[in-house]
Each structure stands twice: as C-alpha cells, then as structure tokens.
ZAZAVEX-343962 format. One record per residue: residue in one letter; chain; z, x, y of N, C-alpha, C in turn; residue number from 1. Coordinates in nm, 2 decimals. Each point is the difference from the previous one (the first is absolute). Example, Ala and Ser with C-alpha at 12.3 -4.5 7.8 and 13.67 -1.06 7.14 Angstrom:
BEGIN
> A,A,0.78,1.32,-0.57,0.00,-0.09,0.12,0.00,0.09,0.12,1 .
> S,A,-0.07,-0.04,0.11,0.00,0.09,0.11,0.08,-0.08,0.11,2 .
***
This chain:
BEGIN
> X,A,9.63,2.81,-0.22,-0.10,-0.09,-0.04,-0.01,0.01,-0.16,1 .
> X,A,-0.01,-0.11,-0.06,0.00,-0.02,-0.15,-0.13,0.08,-0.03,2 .
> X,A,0.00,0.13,-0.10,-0.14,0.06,-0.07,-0.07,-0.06,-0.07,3 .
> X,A,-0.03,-0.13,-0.06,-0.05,-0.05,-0.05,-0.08,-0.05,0.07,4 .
> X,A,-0.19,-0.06,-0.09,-0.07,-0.03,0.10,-0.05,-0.14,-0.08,5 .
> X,A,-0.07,-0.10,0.02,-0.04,-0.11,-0.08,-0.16,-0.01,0.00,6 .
> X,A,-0.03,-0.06,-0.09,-0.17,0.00,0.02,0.03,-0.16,-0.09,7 .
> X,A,-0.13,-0.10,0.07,-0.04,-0.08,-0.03,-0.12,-0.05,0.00,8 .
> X,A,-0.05,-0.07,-0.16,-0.10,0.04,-0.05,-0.02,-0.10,-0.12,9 .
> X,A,-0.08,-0.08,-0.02,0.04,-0.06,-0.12,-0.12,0.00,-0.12,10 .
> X,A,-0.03,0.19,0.03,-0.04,0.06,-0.11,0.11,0.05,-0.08,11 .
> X,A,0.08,-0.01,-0.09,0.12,0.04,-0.06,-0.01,0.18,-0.01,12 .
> X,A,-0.12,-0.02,-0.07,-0.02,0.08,-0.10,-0.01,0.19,0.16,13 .
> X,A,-0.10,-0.03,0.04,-0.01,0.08,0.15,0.09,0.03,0.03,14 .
> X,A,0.11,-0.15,0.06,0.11,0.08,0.10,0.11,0.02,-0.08,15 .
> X,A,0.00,0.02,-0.14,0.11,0.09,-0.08,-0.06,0.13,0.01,16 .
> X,A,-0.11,0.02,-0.04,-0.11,0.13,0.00,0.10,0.10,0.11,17 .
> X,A,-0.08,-0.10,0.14,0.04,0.04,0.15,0.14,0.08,-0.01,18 .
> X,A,0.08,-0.13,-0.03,0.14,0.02,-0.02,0.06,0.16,-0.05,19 .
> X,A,-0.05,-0.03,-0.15,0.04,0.16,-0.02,-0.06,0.11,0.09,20 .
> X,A,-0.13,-0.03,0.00,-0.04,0.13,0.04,0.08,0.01,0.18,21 .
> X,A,0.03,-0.09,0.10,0.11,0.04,0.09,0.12,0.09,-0.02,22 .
> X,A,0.06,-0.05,-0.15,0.16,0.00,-0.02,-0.07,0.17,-0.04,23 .
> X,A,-0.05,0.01,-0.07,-0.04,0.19,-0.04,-0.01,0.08,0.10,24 .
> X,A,-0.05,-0.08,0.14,-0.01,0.08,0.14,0.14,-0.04,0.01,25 .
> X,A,0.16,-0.03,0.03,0.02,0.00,0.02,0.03,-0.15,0.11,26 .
> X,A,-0.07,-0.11,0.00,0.01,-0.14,0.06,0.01,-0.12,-0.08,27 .
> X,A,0.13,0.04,-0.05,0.02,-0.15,-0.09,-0.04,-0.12,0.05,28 .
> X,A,-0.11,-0.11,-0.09,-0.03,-0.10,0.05,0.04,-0.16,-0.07,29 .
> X,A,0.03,-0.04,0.05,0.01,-0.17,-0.10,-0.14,-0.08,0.00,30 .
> X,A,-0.01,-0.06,-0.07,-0.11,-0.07,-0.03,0.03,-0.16,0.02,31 .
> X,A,-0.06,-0.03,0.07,-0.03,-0.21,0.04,-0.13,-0.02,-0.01,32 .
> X,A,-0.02,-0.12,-0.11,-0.15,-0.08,-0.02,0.00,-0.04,0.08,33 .
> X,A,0.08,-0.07,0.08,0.01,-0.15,0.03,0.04,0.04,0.18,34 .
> X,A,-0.04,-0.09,0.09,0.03,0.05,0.15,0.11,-0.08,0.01,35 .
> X,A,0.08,-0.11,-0.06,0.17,-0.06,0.03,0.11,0.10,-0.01,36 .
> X,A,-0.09,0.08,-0.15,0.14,0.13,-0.04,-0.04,0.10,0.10,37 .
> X,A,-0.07,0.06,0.02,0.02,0.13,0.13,0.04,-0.08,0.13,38 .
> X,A,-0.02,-0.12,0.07,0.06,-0.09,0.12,0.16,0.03,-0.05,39 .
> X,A,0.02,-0.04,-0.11,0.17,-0.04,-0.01,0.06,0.10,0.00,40 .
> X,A,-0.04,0.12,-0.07,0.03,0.12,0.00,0.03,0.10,0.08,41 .
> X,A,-0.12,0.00,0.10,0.03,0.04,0.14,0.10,-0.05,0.09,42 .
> X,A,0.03,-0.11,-0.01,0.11,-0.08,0.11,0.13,0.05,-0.08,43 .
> X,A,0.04,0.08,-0.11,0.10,0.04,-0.09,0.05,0.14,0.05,44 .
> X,A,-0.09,0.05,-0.03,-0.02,0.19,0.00,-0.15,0.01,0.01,45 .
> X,A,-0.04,0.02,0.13,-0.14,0.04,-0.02,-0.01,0.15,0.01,46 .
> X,A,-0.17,0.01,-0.06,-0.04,0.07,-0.08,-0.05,0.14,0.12,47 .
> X,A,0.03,0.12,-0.01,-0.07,0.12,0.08,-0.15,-0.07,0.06,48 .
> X,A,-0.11,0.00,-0.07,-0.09,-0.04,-0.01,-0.06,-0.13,-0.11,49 .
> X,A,-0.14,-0.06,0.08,-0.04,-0.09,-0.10,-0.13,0.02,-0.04,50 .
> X,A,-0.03,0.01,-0.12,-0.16,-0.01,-0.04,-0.03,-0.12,-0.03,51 .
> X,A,-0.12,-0.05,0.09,-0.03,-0.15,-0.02,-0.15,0.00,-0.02,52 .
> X,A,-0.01,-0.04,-0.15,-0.11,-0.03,-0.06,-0.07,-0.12,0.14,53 .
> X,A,-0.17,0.02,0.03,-0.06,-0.10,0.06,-0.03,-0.19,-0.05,54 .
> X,A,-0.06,0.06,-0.12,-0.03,-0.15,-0.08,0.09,0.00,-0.11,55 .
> X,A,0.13,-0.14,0.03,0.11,-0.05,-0.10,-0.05,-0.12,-0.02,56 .
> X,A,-0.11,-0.03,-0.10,0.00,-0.12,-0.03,0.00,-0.12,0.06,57 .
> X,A,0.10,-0.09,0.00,0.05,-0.07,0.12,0.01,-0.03,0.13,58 .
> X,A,0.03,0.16,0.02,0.01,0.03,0.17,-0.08,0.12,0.05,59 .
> X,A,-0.03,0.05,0.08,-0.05,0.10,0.01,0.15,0.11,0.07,60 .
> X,A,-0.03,0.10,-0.03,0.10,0.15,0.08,-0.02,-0.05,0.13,61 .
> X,A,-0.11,0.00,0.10,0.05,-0.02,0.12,0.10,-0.14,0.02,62 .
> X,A,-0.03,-0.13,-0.03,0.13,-0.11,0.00,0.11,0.08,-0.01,63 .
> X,A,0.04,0.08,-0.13,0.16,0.05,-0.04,0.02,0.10,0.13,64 .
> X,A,-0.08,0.08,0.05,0.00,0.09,0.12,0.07,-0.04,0.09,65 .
> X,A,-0.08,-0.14,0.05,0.05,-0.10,0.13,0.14,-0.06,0.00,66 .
> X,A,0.04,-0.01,-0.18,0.15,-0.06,0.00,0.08,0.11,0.02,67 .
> X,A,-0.05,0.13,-0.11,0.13,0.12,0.08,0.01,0.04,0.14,68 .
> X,A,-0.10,-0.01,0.08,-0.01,0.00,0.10,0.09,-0.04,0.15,69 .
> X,A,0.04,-0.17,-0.11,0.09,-0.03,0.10,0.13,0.00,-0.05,70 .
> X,A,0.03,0.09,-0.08,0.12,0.02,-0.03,0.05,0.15,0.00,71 .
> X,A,-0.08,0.08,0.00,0.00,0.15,-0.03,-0.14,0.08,0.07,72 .
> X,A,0.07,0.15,0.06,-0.07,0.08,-0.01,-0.07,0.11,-0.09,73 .
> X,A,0.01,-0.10,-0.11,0.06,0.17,-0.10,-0.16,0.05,-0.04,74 .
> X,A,-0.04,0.14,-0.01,-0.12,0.02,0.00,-0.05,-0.06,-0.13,75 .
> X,A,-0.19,-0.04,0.02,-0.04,-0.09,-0.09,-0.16,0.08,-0.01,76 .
> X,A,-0.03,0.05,-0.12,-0.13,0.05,-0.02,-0.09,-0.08,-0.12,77 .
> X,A,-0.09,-0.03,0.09,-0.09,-0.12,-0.09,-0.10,0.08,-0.11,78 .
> X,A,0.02,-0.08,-0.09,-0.08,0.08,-0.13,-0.09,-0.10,-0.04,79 .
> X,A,-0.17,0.02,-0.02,-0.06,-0.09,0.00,-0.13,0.05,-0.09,80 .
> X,A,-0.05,-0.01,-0.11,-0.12,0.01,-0.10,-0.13,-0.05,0.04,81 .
> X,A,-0.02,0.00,0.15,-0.11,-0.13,0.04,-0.02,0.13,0.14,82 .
> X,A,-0.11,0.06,0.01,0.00,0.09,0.10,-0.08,-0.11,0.15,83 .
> X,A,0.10,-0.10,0.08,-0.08,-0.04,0.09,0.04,0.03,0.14,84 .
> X,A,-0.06,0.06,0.07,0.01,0.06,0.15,0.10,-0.15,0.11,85 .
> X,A,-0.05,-0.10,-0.06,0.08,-0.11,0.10,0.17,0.01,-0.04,86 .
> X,A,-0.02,-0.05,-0.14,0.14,0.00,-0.07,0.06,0.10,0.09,87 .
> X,A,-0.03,0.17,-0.03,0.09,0.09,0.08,0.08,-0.04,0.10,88 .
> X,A,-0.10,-0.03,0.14,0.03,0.01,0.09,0.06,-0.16,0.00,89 .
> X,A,0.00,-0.10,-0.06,0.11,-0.10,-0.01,0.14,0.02,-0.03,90 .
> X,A,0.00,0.11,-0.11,0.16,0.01,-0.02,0.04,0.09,0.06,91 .
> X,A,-0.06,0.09,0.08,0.07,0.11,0.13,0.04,-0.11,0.10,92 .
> X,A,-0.08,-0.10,0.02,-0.02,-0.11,0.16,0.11,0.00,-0.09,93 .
> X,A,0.07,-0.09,-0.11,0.12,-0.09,-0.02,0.11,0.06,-0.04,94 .
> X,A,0.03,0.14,0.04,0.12,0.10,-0.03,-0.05,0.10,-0.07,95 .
> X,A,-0.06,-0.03,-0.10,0.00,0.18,-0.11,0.00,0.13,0.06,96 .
> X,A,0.09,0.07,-0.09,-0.05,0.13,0.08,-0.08,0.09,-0.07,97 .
> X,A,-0.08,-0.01,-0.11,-0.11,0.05,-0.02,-0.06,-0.05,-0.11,98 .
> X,A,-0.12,-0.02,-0.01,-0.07,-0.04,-0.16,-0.09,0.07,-0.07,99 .
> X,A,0.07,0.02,-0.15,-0.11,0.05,-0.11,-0.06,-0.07,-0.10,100 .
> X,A,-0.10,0.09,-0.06,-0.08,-0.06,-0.11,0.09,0.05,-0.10,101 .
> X,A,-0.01,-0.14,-0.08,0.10,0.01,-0.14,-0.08,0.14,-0.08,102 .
> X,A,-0.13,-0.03,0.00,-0.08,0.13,-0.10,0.09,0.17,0.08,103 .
> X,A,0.02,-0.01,0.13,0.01,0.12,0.10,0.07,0.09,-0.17,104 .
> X,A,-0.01,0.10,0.05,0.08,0.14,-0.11,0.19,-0.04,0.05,105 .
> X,A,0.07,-0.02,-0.14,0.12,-0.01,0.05,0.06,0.13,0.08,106 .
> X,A,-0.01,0.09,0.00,0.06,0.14,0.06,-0.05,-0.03,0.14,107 .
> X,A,-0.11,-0.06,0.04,-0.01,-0.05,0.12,0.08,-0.14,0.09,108 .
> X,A,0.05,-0.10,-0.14,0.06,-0.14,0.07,0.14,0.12,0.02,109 .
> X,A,0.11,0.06,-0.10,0.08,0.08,0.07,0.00,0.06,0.14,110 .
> X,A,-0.15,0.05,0.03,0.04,0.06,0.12,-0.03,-0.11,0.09,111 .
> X,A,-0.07,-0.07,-0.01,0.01,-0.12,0.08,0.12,-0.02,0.05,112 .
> X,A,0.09,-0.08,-0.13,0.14,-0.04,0.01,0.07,0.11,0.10,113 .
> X,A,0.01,0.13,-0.07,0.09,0.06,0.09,-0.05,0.06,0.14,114 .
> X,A,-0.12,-0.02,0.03,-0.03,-0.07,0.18,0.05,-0.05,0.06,115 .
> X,A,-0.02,-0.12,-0.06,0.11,-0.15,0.04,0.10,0.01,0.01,116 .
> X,A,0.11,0.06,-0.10,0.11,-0.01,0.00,0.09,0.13,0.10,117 .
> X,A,-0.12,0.12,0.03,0.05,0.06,0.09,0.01,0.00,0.11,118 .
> X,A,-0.09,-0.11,0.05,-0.01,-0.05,0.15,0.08,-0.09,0.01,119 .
> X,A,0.06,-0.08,-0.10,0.10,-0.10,0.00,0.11,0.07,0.04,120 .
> X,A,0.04,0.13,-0.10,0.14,0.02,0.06,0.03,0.11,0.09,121 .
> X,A,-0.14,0.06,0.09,-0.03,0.04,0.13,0.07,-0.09,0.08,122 .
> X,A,-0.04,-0.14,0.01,0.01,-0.08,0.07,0.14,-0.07,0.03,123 .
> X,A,0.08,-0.03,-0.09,0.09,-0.01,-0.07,0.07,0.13,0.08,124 .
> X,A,0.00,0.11,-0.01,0.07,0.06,0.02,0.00,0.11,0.15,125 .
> X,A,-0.07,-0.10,0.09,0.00,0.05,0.11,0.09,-0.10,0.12,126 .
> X,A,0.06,0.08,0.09,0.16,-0.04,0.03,-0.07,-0.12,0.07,127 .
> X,A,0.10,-0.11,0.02,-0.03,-0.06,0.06,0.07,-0.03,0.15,128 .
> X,A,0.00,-0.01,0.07,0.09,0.00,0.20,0.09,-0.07,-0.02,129 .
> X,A,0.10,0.04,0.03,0.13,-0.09,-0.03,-0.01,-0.12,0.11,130 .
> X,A,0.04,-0.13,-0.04,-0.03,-0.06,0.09,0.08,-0.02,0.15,131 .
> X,A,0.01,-0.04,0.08,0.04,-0.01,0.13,0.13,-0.02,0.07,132 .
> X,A,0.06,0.04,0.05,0.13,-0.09,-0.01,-0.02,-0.10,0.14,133 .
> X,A,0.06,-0.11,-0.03,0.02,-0.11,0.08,-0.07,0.03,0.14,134 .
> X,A,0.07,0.12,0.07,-0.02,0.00,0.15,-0.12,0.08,0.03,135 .
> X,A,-0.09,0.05,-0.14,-0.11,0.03,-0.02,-0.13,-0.08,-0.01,136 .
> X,A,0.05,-0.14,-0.01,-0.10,-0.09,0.00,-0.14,-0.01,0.08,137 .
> X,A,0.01,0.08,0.10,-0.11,-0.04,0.09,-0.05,0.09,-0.03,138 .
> X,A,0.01,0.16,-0.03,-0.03,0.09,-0.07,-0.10,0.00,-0.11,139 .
> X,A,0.04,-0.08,-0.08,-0.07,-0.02,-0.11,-0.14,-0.10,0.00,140 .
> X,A,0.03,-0.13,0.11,-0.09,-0.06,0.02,-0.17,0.12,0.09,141 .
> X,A,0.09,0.09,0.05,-0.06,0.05,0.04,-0.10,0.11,-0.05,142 .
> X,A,0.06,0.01,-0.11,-0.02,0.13,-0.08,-0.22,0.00,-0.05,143 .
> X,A,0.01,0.08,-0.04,-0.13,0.05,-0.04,-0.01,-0.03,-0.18,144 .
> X,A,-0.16,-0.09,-0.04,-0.02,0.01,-0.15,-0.02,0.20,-0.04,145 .
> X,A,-0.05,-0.05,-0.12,0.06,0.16,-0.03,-0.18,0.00,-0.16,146 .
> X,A,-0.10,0.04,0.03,-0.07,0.01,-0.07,-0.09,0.13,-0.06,147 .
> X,A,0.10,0.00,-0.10,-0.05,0.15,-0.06,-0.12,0.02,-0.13,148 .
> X,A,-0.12,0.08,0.01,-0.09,-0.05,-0.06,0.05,0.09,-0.11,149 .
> X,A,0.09,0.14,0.01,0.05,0.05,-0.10,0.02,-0.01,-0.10,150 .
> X,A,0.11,-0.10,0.03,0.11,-0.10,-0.10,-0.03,-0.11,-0.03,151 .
> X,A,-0.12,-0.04,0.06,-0.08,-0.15,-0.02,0.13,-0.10,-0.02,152 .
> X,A,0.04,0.00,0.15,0.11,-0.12,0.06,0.00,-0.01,0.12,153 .
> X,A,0.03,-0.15,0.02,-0.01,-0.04,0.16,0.15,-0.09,0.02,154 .
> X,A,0.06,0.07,0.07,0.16,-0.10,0.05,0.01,-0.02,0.13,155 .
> X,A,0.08,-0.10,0.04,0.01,-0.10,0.12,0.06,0.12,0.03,156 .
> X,A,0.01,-0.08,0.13,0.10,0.07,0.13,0.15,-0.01,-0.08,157 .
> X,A,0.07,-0.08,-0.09,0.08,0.01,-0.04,0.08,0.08,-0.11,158 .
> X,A,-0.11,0.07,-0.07,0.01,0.09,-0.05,-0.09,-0.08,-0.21,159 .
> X,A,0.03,-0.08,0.03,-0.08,-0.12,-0.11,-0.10,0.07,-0.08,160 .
> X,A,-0.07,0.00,-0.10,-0.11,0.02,-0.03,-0.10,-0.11,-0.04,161 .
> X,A,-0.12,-0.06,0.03,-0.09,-0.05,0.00,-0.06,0.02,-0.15,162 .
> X,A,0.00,-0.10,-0.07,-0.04,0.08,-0.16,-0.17,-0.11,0.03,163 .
> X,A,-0.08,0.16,0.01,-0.13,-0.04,-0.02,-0.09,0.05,-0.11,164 .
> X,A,-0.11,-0.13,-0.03,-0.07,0.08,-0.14,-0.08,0.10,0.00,165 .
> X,A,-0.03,0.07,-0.07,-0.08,0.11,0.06,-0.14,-0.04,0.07,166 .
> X,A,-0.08,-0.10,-0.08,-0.14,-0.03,0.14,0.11,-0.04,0.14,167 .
> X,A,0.12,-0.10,0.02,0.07,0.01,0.08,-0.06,0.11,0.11,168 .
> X,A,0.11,0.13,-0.06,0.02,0.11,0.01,-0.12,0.07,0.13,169 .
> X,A,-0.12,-0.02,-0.16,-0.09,0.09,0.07,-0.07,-0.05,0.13,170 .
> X,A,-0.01,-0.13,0.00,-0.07,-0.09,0.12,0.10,0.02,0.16,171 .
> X,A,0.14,0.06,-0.05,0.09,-0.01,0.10,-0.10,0.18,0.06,172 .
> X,A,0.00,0.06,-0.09,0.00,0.17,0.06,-0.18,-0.02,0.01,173 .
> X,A,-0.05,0.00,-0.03,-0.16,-0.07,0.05,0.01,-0.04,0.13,174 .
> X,A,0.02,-0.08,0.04,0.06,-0.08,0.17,0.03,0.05,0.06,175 .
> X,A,0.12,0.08,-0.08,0.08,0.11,0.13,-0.03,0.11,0.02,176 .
> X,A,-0.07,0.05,-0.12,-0.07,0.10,0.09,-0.16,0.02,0.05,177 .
> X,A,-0.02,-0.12,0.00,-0.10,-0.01,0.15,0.06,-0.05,0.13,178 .
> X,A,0.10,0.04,0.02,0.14,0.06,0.10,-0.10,-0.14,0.12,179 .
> X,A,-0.02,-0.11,-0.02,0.00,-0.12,0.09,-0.16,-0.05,0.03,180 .
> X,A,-0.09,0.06,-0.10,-0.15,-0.01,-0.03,0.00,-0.10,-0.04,181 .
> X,A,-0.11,-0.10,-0.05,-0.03,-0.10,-0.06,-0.07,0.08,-0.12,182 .
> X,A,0.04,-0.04,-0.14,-0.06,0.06,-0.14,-0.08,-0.13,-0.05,183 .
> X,A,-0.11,0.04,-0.03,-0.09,-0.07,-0.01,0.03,-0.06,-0.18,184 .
> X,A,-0.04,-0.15,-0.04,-0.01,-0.05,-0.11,-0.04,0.13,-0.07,185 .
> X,A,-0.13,0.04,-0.01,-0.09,0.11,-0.10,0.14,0.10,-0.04,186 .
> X,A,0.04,0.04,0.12,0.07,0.11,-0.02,0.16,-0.02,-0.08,187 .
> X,A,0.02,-0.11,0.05,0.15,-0.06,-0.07,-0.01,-0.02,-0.17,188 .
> X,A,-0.13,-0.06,-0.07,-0.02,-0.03,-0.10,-0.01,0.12,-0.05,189 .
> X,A,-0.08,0.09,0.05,-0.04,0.16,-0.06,0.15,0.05,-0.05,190 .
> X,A,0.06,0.04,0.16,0.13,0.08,-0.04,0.15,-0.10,-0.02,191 .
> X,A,0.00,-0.11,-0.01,0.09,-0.09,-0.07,-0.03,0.00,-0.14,192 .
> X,A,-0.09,-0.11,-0.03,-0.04,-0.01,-0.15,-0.09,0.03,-0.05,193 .
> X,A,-0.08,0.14,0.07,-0.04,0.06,-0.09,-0.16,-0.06,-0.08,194 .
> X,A,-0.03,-0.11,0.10,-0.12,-0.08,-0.01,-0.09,0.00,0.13,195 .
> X,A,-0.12,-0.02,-0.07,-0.07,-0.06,0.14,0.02,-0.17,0.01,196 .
> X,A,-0.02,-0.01,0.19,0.02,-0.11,0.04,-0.11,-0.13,-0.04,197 .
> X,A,0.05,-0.14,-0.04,-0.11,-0.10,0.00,0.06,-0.08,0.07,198 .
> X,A,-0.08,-0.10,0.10,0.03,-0.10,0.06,0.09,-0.09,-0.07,199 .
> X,A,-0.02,-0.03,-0.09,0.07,-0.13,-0.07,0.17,0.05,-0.07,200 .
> X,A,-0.01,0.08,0.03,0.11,0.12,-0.05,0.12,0.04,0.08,201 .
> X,A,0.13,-0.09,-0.03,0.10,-0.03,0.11,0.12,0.08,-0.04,202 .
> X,A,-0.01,0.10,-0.08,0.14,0.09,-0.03,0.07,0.04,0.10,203 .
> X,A,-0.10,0.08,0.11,0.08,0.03,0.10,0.08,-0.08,0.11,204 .
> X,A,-0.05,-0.14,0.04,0.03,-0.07,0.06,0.09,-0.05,-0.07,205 .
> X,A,0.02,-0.02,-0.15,0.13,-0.02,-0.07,0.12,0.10,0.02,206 .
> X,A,-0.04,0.09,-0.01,0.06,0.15,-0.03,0.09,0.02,0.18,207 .
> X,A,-0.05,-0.06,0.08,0.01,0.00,0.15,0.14,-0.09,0.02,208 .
> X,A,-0.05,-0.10,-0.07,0.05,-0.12,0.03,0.18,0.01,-0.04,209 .
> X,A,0.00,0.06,-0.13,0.12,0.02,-0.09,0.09,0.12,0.12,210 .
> X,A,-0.09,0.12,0.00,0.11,0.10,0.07,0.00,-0.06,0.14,211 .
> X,A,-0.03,-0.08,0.07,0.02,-0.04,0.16,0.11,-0.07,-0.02,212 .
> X,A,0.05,-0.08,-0.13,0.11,-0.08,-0.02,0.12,0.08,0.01,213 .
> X,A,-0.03,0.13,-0.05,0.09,0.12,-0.03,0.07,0.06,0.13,214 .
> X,A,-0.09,0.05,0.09,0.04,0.07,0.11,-0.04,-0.06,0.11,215 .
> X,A,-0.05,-0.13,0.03,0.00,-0.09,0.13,0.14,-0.03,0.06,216 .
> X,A,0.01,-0.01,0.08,0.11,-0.07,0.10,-0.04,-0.11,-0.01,217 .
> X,A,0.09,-0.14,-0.01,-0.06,-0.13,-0.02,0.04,-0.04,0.16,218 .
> X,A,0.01,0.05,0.08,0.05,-0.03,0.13,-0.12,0.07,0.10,219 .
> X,A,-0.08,0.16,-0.07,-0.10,0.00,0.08,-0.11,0.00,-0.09,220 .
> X,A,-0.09,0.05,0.06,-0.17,0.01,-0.01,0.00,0.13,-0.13,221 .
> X,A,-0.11,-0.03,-0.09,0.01,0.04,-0.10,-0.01,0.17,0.02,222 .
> X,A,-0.01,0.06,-0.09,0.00,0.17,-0.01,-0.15,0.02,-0.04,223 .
> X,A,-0.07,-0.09,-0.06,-0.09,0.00,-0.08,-0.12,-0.06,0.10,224 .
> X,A,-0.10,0.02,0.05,-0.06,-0.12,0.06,-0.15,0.03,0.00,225 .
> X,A,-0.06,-0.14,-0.05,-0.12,0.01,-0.06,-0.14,0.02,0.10,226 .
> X,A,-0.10,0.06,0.00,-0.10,0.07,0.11,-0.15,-0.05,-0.03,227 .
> X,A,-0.03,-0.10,0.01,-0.11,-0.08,-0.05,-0.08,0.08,0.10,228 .
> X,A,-0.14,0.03,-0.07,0.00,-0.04,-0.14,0.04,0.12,-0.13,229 .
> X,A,0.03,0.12,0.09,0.00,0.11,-0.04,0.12,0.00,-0.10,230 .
> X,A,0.14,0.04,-0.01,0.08,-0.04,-0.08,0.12,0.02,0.05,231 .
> X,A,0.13,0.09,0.00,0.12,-0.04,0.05,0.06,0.11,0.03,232 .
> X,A,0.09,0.03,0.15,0.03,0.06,0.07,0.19,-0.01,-0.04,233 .
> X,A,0.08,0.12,-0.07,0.16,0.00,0.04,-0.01,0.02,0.13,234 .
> X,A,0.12,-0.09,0.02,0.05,0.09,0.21,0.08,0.06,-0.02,235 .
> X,A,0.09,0.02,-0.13,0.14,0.05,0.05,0.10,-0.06,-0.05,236 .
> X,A,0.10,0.11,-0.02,0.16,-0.09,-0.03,0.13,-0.01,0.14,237 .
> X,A,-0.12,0.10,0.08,0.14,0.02,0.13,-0.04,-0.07,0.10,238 .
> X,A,-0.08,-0.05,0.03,-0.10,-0.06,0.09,0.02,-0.17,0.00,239 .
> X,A,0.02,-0.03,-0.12,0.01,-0.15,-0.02,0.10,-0.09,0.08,240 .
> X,A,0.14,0.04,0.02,0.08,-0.07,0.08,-0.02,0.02,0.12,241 .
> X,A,-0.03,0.11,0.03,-0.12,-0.02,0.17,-0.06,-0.13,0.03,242 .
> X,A,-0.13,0.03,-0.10,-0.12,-0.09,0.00,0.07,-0.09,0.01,243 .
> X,A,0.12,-0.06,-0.09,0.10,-0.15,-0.06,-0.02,-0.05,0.21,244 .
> X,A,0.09,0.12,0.05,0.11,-0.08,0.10,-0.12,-0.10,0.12,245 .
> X,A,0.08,-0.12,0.04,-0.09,-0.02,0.12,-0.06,0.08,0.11,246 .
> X,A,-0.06,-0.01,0.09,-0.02,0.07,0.12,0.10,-0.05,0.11,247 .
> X,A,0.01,0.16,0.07,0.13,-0.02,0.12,-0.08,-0.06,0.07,248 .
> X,A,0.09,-0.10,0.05,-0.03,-0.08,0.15,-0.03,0.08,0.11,249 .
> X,A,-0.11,0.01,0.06,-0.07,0.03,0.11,0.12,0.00,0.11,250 .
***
C-alpha cells in the first residue's frame, strides 16, 4: 500500500500545518482544497488514508464521503471544527471510520490515524478461504457466514468480506448478541449511537435498512426483522435458507 496519506481541507493554511506535522511522525501527506483533486487522485494511486475536513465550502465532507464511497474503501477520518453529536453519527452512518475535532491535540489525531490504519491492515491481512473448486459448489452454497467481533468483519459463506461501516458494525454485534432477543429502540440508540432515543428520530431504522441490503438473501425473509412496537429482533445467518424453503407436502 502507497505510505502516503491525503487530507482535504480548504483551509490551506491548517492542512499544510497538518501536513508537516504527519510527515515528522513519519505519514507523509498530500494536500487537496478542492474535492475533484482528491476524487481524481484516488482513482490514480490512492491514498493509505484520507483526512476529510467536514465543512468545504461548496460541498460539505459528508457529500465527498458518499462519492468515495462508491468507488473505494480506503479508510476516511472526518475532521470537523463544529463539535455536533448529529454530524458524528451521520458520517459513521455514511462510511467514516472515525471522527475528530480539528482543535483535538495533534499527538492525539496520530493516534487516531494509526488506530485506523491498524485495523485496516489487520484486516487486510487476515487469510482469506481459498475459494471452491467446481465440484465444491454445493459446498460452498452451503457453507457458514463467518462473524468475528475481534477483527470487526463479517464474510459470506463464500469466503467474501461484507465491508461494513462501523455504526454498520456495531448494530450487527448489538443484535447478535442478544443471541435472537428483540433489542429494544432505547437500547439500540444508547449502545449504537451513543444517544438517547426520540420518536421522531429515524437513524436506526436508517441504519437497519442499509445493512439488511448487505446481508439479506433477496430470495428469503430478511435477517433483520422489525418487533413493534418494541424494536428489532436478528434471527440468524444459518437459519435463513430454512426459513427461505417452502413447506414439505403433507
């Protein structure tokens, strides 16, 4: 992986600051005002990591988030001068994998970074199942997901990895380990995002909605299923093509 890391920021003056002070630790960084030059850049030689300033003028950091998003996993930690509890938990919902306060002490955004980047190439560097050979096929359809809270990853029966965001993440190991309980709203918002619940307040029902796209079967009944009025019940990853099949004829 290229050592160099990018921050974008269309403070100049800051993310040259930033800059050096990385390259002294050891994380050489490039600098982009502009969200076209880090988009173009990345599709070239992307970057170890990204520092993405929240408010760019024009656009905001989460927008630029949602475009790397669909093109790249590459880790993204949001930097934002504006301390608001929603923001956070918006740019975790839309990929980030962690966010600081621009004021935070820099010897602290380092260790941040190298958090991030160590769980990256944790991840990265855990083997993956070789895949199947031909007359293994049924084998594999048959095989078991694979969800380790260790390594914070979840892979198909195929050996695949599922790239989830960390609220993702957390909402998946929340569920599952109330091992087939229904977890109440109160409780999801507490130990998901880290907020108390308000009626009018649909994160998690968002938050729901995104990873059921992830790990549903589009052929059966969802993994996820909602417990009115209480809040929402995992069944399971091995259980579902059961549930799928019709019932035997009498």
């Amino acid at each position: 992986m290229p050592s160099r890391l990018a921050i974008l920021d269309d403070e100049p003056a800051f993310a040259e600051q930033m800059a050096r002070y990385l390259a002294a630790h050891g994380m050489p960084a490039e600098v982009h005002t502009h969200a076209d030059s880090l988009l173009a850049a990345l599709t070239v030689a992307p970057p170890k990591l990204i520092l993405l300033d929240l408010l760019l003028g024009t656009t905001t950091g989460l927008d630029v988030l949602r475009r790397i998003r669909n093109v790249s996993d590459v880790p993204c930690i949001m930097l934002t001068g504006v301390a608001d509890h929603i923001d956070r938990v918006v740019g975790l919902e839309s990929g980030a994998d962690d966010y600081i306060a621009k004021d935070a002490a820099p010897r602290e955004i380092v260790a941040r970074i190298r958090a991030v980047l160590r769980r990256t190439e944790e991840r990265a560097a855990t083997p993956r199942p070789a895949p199947p050979a031909a007359e293994g096929a049924e084998v594999a359809r048959a095989g078991r997901w694979q969800f380790s809270q260790r390594r914070r990853e979840l892979r198909r029966p195929d050996g695949s990895e599922v790239a989830l965001t960390t609220a993702e993440f957390e909402l998946l190991r929340v569920l599952h380990d109330a091992a087939g309980a229904a977890v109440s709203r109160d409780d999801l918002y507490a130990k998901v995002l880290r907020r108390a619940y308000r009626a009018e307040d649909r994160s998690i029902d968002n938050l729901v909605a995104k990873l059921r796209r992830k790990i549903d079967d589009p052929a059966g009944p969802s993994r996820i299923k909602a417990v009115r009025p209480v809040g929402y019940v995992f069944t399971g990853f091995d259980t579902v093509a059961e549930d799928a099949a019709p019932p035997a004829a009498p």
